[in-house]
C-alpha positions in Angstrom: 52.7 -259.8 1.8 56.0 -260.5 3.1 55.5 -259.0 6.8 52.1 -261.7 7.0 54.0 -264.6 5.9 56.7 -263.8 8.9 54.0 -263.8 11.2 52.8 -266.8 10.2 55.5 -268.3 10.3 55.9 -266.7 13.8 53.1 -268.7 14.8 50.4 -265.8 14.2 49.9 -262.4 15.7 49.6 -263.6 19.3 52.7 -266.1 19.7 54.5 -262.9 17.9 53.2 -260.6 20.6 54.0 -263.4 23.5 57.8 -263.7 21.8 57.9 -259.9 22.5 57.5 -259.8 25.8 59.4 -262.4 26.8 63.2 -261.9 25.8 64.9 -259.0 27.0 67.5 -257.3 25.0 68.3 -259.8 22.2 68.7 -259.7 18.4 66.0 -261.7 17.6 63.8 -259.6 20.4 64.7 -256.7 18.2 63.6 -258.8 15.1 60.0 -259.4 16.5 59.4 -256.0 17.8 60.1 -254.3 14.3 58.2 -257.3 12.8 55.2 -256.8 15.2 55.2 -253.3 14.8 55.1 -253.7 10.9 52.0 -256.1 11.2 50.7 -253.4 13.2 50.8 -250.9 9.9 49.8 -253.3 7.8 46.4 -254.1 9.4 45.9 -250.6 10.2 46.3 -250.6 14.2 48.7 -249.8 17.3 48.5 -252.0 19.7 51.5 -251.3 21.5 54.3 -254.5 22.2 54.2 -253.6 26.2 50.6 -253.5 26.7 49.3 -256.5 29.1 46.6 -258.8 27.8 45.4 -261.2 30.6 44.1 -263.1 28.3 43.7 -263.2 24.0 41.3 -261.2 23.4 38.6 -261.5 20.6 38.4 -259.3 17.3 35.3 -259.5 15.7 35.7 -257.7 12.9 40.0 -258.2 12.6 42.6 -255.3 14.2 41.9 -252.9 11.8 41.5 -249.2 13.4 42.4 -250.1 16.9 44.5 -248.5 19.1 45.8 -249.7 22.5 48.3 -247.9 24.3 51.5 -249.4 26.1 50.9 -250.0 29.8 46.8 -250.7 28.9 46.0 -253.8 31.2 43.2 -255.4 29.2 41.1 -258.3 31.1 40.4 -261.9 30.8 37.7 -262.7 27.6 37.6 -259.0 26.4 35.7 -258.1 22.9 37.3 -255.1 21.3 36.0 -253.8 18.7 36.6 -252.1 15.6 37.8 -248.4 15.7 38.6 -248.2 19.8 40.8 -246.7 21.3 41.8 -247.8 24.6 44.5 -245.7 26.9 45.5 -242.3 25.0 47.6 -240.8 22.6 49.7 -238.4 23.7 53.9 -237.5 24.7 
């Protein structure tokens, strides 16, 4: 309950993601990664901080089970899907 109010209050999930990427090496950088990646396990999903979205894309049915990778490059007016996976998951 908490971790959604922050984001909110953020401005939502995507000005939270945007706020990421932006600052380098900063306090409050560190704030909105751990804060992003707490969202993140609240709704059920990795989508990874340093992933590149050329655009924000569209959840039909919300973030839950989805799994995007850091250095995924994801196009302009994309539709993902419950459950996907996009990249891989491994070391």
């Amino acid at each position: 309950m908490i971790v959604r109010l922050l984001v909110y209050l953020c401005g939502g999930f995507w000005s939270l993601y945007r706020k990421c990427n932006k600052q380098r090496f900063s306090p409050l950088n560190k704030f909105y990664r751990l804060l992003f990646k707490a969202d993140s396990f609240v709704h059920g999903s990795s989508i990874a901080w340093d992933s590149y979205f050329e655009g924000q894309p569209c959840f039909p049915h919300g973030r839950r089970g989805i799994f995007i990778s850091k250095y995924s490059r994801i196009g302009k007016n994309s539709v993902i899907f419950q459950h996907v996976t996009i990249g891989y998951n491994s070391n």
